[in-house]
N, C-alpha and C positions, 0 to 999 in steps of 0.2 A: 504494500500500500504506500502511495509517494505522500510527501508533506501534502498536498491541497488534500487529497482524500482524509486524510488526518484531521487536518483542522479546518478546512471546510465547513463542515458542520457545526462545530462549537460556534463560528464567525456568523453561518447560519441562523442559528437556535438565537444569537447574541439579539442579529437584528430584527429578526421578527417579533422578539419575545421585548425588546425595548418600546416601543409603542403600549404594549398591554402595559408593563408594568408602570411608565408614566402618566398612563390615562387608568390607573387602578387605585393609585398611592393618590393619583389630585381629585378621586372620588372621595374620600377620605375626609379634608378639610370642607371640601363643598361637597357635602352629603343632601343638606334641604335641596341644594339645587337640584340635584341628581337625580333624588324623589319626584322633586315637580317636574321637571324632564320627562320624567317616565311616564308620570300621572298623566302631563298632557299630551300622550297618545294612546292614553284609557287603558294603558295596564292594569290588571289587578294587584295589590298588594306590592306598590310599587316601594314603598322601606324595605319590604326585604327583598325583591328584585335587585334596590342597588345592593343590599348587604350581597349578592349571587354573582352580581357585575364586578365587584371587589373584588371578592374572591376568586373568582376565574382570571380577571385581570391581574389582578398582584400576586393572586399563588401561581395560579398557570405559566405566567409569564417565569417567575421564578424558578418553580421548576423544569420550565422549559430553557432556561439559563443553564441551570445547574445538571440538565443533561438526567433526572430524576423524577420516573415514571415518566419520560419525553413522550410515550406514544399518547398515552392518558393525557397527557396535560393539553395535547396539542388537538386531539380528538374534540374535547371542551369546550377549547377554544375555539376550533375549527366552527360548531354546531352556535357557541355565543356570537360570533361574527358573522356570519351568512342571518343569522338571524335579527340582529343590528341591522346589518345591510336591509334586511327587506322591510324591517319594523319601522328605522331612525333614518335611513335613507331612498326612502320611497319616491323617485324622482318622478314616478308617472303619477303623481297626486298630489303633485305642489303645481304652485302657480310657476308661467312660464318663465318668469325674472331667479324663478330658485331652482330650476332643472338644473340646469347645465350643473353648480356645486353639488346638489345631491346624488349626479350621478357620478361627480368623480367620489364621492366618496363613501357611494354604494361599490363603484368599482373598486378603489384599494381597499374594501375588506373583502373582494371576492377574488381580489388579489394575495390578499394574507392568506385569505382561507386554502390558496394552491400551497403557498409555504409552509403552510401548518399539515395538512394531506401531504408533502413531502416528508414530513417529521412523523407522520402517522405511519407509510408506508414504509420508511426505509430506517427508522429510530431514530437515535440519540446522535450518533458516531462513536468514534475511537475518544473522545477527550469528554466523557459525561460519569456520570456516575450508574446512571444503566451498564454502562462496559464495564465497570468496576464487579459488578455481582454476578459477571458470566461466568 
């Protein structure tokens, strides 16, 4: 196996999982916001939705850092983010001055969601703590 196979992945796991874990940790301080965020697209029991959004995002992401449970974490995430996308980025049900942003940013979670499905399919790599327990 040559160095990029090697560490590939970690560099991987690093950049996808950066996103969650800074949109995890700044649910955290803006928690009310978070809540009302959610509420107003008529979720139910939208306080512990964010409390679920946290923790996908701050744990998932972390252990998808830390290369621990990678397939799981990324799986979570995979299913949280397509689900964002179509719930918080719904570009065909906004007015037309707000398409065009919601769909970039239905597209980059259905872009993460490939990098996460790449961490689903293929693991951790060589530099995680999944390879440590083989």
């Amino acid at each position: 196996m040559n160095s990029l196979q090697q560490v590939g992945p970690l560099v991987g796991r690093i950049l996808i999982a950066l996103i969650f874990v800074m949109s995890g940790a700044g649910k955290i301080p803006g928690f009310e916001g978070t809540v009302g965020y959610i509420a107003s697209k008529g979720l139910p029991f939208p306080a512990l939705a964010a409390i679920a959004a946290i923790v996908v995002e701050l744990g998932g992401g972390i252990a998808l850092i830390l290369g621990w449970k990678a397939r799981w974490a990324a799986a979570a995430m995979l299913l949280f983010t397509v689900s964002a996308a179509v719930i918080f980025h719904n570009f065909w049900g906004v007015p037309a001055d707000q398409a065009q942003n919601q769909m970039i940013h239905f597209m980059k979670n259905i872009s993460m969601a490939g990098g996460l499905l790449m961490v689903v399919v293929n693991g951790s790599g060589a530099f995680s703590l999944d390879s440590r327990s083989r």
